[in-house]
N, C-alpha and C positions, 0 to 999 in steps of 0.2 A: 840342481842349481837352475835356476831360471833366466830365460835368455831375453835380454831385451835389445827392441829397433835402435838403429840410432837416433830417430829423433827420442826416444826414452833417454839414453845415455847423452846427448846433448841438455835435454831438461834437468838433470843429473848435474853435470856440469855447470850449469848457469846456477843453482841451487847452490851449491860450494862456493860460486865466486859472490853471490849475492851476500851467503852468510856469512862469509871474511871481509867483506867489505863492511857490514854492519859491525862486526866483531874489532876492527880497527876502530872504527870510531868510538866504541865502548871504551874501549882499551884507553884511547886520547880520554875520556870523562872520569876514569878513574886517579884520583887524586886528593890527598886530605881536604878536609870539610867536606867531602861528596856524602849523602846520604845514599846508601845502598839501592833505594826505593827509587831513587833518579835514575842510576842506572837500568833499574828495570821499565821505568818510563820510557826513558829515551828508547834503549830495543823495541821498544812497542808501535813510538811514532817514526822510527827508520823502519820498521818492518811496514807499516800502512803507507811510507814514501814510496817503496821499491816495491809495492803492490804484493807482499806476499803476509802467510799470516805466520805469528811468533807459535811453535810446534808447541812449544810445553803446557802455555796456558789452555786451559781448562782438561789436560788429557787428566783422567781419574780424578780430578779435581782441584788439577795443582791454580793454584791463585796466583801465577806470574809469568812472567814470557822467559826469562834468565832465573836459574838457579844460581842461587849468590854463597857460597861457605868460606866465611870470614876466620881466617887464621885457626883455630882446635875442631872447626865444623868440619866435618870428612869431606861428605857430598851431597847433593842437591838439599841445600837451606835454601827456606823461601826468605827474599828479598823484603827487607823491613828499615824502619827509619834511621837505624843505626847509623853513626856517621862515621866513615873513615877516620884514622888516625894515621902519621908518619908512622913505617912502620909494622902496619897491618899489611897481611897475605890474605889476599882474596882471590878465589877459584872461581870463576865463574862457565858456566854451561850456559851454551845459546842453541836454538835450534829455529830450522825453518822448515815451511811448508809450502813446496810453490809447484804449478803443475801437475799434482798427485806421486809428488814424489819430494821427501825430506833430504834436507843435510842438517847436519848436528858440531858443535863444535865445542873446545872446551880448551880454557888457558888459565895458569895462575900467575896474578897481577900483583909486583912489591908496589904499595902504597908509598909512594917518596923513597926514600934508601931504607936500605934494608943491611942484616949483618951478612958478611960471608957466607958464615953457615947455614943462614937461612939462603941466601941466593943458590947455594950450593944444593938446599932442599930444594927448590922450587924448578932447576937445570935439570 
């Protein structure tokens, strides 16, 4: 295992808080009539706000900053124009790059109400 300073593990740190602070505001854009691809915009221009860059885009050649998987998608769907419906279960993965050191993160998002059992899936 590899040992790191604490200004490493402070950078660490600041990396986590930046990425949930992008990731709430995601969170707030998710909402019927959203088109998928706004979401991925927006992470792109909070990531160029808070000066760091979105982890996923271009790694192996992915085409977006947030991986989006809309209700039967498993994991990491690229973000496309699709729009939100009440109802729809969206997973979203976000990642950052700040200081030569990542944080990653990932939540799934009820589109307006959702049924028990699905909330119950998503808990």
């Amino acid at each position: 295992m590899k040992n790191y300073d604490q200004a490493k593990i402070n950078d660490m740190r600041e990396a986590g808080k930046i990425c949930s602070k992008i990731f709430s505001e995601l969170g707030k854009a998710i909402s019927p009539g959203v088109k998928i691809i706004e979401i991925d915009n927006l992470a792109e221009k909070l990531s160029r706000d808070m000066n760091v860059l979105p982890a996923f885009k271009g790694y192996e050649g992915f085409p977006a900053s947030i991986c989006a998987s809309l209700n039967d998608i498993v994991v990491h769907g690229i973000p496309d124009t699709t729009v939100l419906s009440k109802g729809d279960i969206l997973g979203v993965d976000f990642g950052i790059k700040y200081r030569g050191v990542y944080s990653d993160m990932s939540f799934t998002f009820p589109v307006g109400r959702i049924s028990l059992r699905e909330e119950r899936l998503i808990n």
